[in-house]
N, C-alpha and C positions, 0 to 999 in steps of 0.2 A: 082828465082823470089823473093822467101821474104828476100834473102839477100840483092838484088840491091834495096827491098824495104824499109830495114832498113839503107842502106846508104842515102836513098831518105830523109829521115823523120829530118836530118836537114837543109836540103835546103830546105823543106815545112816550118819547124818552122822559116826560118831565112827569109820566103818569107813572113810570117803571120809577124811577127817583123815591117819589112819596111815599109810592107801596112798601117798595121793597129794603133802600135806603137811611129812611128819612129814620122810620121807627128804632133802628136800630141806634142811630147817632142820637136820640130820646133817650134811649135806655143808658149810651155809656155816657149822657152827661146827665144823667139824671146821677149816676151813684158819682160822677165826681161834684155834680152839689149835695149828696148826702154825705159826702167825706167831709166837704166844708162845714156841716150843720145845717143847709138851707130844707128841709124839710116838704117844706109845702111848693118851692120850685120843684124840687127831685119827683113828687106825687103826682102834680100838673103833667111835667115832660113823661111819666111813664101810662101816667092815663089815655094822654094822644097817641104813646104806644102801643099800647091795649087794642084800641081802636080800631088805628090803623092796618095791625096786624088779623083783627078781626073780619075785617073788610076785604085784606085781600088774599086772607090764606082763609079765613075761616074761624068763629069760634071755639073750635076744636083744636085749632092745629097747636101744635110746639113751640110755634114763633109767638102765638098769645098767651102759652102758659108762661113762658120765660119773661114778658111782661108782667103777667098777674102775677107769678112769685114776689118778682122784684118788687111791686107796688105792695104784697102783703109783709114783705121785711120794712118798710119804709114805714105803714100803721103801726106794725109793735114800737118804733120806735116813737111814734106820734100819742103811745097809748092810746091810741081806738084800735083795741083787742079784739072787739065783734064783730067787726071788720075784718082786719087781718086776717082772726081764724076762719072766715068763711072765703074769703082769695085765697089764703094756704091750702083749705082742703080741696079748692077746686078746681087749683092749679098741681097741687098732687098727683089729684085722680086723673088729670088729662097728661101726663110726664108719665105714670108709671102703668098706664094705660096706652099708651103709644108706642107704636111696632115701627122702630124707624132704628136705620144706623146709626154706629155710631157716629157723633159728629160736634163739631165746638158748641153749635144751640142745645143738643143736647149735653154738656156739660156745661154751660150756662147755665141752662134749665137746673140741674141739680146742684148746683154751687148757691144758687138764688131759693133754693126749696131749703136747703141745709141752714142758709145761715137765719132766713126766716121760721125755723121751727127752733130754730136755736136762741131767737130772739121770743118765743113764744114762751120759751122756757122746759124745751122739750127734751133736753140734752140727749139722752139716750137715741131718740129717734135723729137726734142729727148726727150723731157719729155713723148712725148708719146708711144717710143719703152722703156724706162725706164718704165714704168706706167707699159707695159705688162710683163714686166720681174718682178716685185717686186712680185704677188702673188704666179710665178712661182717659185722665188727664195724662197718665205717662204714652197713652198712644198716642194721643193727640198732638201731643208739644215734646215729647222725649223724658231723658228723666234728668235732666237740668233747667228745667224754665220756673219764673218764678210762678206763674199760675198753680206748679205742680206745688211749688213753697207753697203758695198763700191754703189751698186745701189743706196740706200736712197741717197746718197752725190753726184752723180753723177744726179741725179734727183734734188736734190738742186743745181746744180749748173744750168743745162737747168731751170730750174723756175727764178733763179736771175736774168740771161740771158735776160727772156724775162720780167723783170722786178714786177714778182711777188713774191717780196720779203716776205710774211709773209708765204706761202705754202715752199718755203727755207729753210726756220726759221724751219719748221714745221720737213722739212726733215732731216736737219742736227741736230735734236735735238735726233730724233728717230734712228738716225745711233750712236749718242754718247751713246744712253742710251745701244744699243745693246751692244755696243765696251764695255763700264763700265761693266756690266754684263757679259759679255764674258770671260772678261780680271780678274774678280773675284773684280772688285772692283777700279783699276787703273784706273789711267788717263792720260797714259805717254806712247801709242804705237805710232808708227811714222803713223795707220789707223789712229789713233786717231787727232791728229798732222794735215793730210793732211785735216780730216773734217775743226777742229779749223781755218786751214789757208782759208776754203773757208767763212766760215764767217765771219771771218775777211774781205777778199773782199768784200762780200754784205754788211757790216756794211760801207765800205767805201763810197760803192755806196749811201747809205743813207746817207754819211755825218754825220754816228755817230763817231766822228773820236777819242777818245779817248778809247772806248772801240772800236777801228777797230785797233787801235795801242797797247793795251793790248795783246789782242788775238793773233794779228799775233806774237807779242814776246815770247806767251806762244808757238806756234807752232814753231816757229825757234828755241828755248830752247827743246825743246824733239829733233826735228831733228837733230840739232847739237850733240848732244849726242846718240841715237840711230840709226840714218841713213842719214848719211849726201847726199848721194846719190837725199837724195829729197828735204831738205834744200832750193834750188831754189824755191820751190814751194812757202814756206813761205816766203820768201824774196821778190818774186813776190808781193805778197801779203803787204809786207810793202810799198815796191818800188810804187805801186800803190799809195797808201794813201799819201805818201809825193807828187807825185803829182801833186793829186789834189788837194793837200793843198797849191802849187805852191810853195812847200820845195822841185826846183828843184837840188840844190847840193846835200842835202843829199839821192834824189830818183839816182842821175845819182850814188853816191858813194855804190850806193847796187847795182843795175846794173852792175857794175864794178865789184863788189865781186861775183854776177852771173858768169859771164863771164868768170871770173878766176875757179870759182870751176865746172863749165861743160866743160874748157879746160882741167883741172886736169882729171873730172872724164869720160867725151865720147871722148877726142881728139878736133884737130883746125880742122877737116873736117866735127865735127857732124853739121845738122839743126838744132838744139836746141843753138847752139853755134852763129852761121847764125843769127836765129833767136833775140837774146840777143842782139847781135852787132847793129842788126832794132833798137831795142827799147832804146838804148844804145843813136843811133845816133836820134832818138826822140827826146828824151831828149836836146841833146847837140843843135840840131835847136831852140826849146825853148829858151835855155841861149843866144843864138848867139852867138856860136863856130860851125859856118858852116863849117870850112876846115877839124875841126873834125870826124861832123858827114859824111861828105861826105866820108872822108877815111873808117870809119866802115861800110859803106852801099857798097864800090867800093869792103872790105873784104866780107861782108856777098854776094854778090852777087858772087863773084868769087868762096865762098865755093861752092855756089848751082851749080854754072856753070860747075864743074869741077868734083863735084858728078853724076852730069848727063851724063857727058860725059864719065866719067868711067865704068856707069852702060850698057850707051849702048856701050863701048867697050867687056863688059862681057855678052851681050846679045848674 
């Protein structure tokens, strides 16, 4: 018997592994291929999370909402919304329904509820699961880590959203001082970078266009250099302000440069790529180049049509 029990003892540790391990290494390389654009990777590896977590904690538990959030920010980004909103509300209801301490799954859990109801287009409602996450995040991590940044900025961006730009202002300032501090002093991380590029957008919105045109070059300047991967974000961010400046050649020619660098870096089947082509073809209705924009909307649609169909042939 204690032999068959010491053969036993890596099939228990290799069970403890899957359960408990595996899922979670799903979830954090699931958002580092949504950072890439890979979309339908990022869905796959959080579905097995789901799963997983289902099996060995329970449909119920924290550990499966923090998956289903995740996996309903990944649909809004996919546009399949009826989807999404039904993982969002039922990952929600099991986070703000759960009597558990504090603890980093549960600031997961509401970092992953926030930015997918942000992504729903809920702004209001995400400043306020950000709002509960930020005192969480300063116990959790102190009040220097970038974690506590990326909320502050994400909580700036639900306040711009819903157009109160100076609480924004207020957030992105406290996320850059953390990053400064953090970083020893620099001002050149691609966190830092993706703050810069969100104020840049709120400066647009204001119609401060010259410092909204500054910023977002300082932000595409680190990116381009440290992490081109996110680059789009910043360019976003320019692409905007031309505009609405109705500097549409030069907004559709950053667009363009979009387009190119998420087909280099997620592939011609991501939603992110989809999604470029929409605003690509925006544009191009504007100038009236309709034969254009139509062709890019007749591609981004067929991306999405043909990702869904594949998903439920793997279903």
């Amino acid at each position: 018997m204690e032999i068959l029990g010491l053969w036993a003892l890596p099939a228990i540790l290799l069970a403890g592994l899957v359960s408990g391990i595996l899922p979670r290494i799903y979830e954090q390389r699931a958002e580092w291929m949504l950072r890439k654009g890979r979309d339908r990777t990022a869905a796959r590896l959080l579905e097995h999370a789901w799963r997983l977590w289902q099996r060995r904690r329970g449909a119920v538990s924290l550990d499966a909402a923090v998956a289903q959030a995740a996996l309903a920010h990944v649909r809004f980004v996919q546009e399949r919304r009826a989807e999404g909103v039904q993982l969002l509300t039922e990952s929600a209801r099991l986070v703000f329904s759960a009597d558990c301490r504090p603890s980093q799954r549960l600031h997961e859990a509401l970092r992953y509820l926030g930015m997918a109801t942000h992504a729903a287009g809920r702004g209001d409602e995400a400043a306020a699961i950000f709002e509960k996450a930020l005192p969480l995040a300063r116990r959790l991590y102190g009040g220097l880590d970038s974690r506590l940044a990326e909320i502050e900025r994400r909580l700036g961006d639900a306040r711009a959203a819903g157009g109160d730009f100076e609480e924004a202002y207020e957030c992105y300032g406290r996320a850059l001082e953390i990053l400064r501090v953090e970083s020893g002093g620099a001002n050149d991380s691609p966190d830092t970078a993706l703050v810069l590029a969100s104020v840049a957008a709120t400066m647009t919105h204001e119609e401060r266009w010259a410092e909204a045109q500054d910023t977002g070059l300082m932000a595409a300047d680190i990116l381009d250099h440290k992490d081109q991967a996110l680059l789009p974000e910043a360019l976003h961010a320019l692409a905007e302000l031309h505009a609405r400046r109705g500097k549409l050649h030069e907004a559709e020619g950053l667009r363009l440069s979009i387009c190119h660098l998420w087909e280099r870096v997620a592939g011609p089947d991501s939603a992110v790529v989809a999604r470029e082509y929409e605003r690509r073809a925006e544009l191009m209705r504007r100038m009236r180049r309709i034969s254009e924009a139509d062709l890019l909307q007749r591609k981004a649609s067929a991306i999405r049509d043909a990702s869904l169909a594949q998903d439920r042939g793997c279903a």
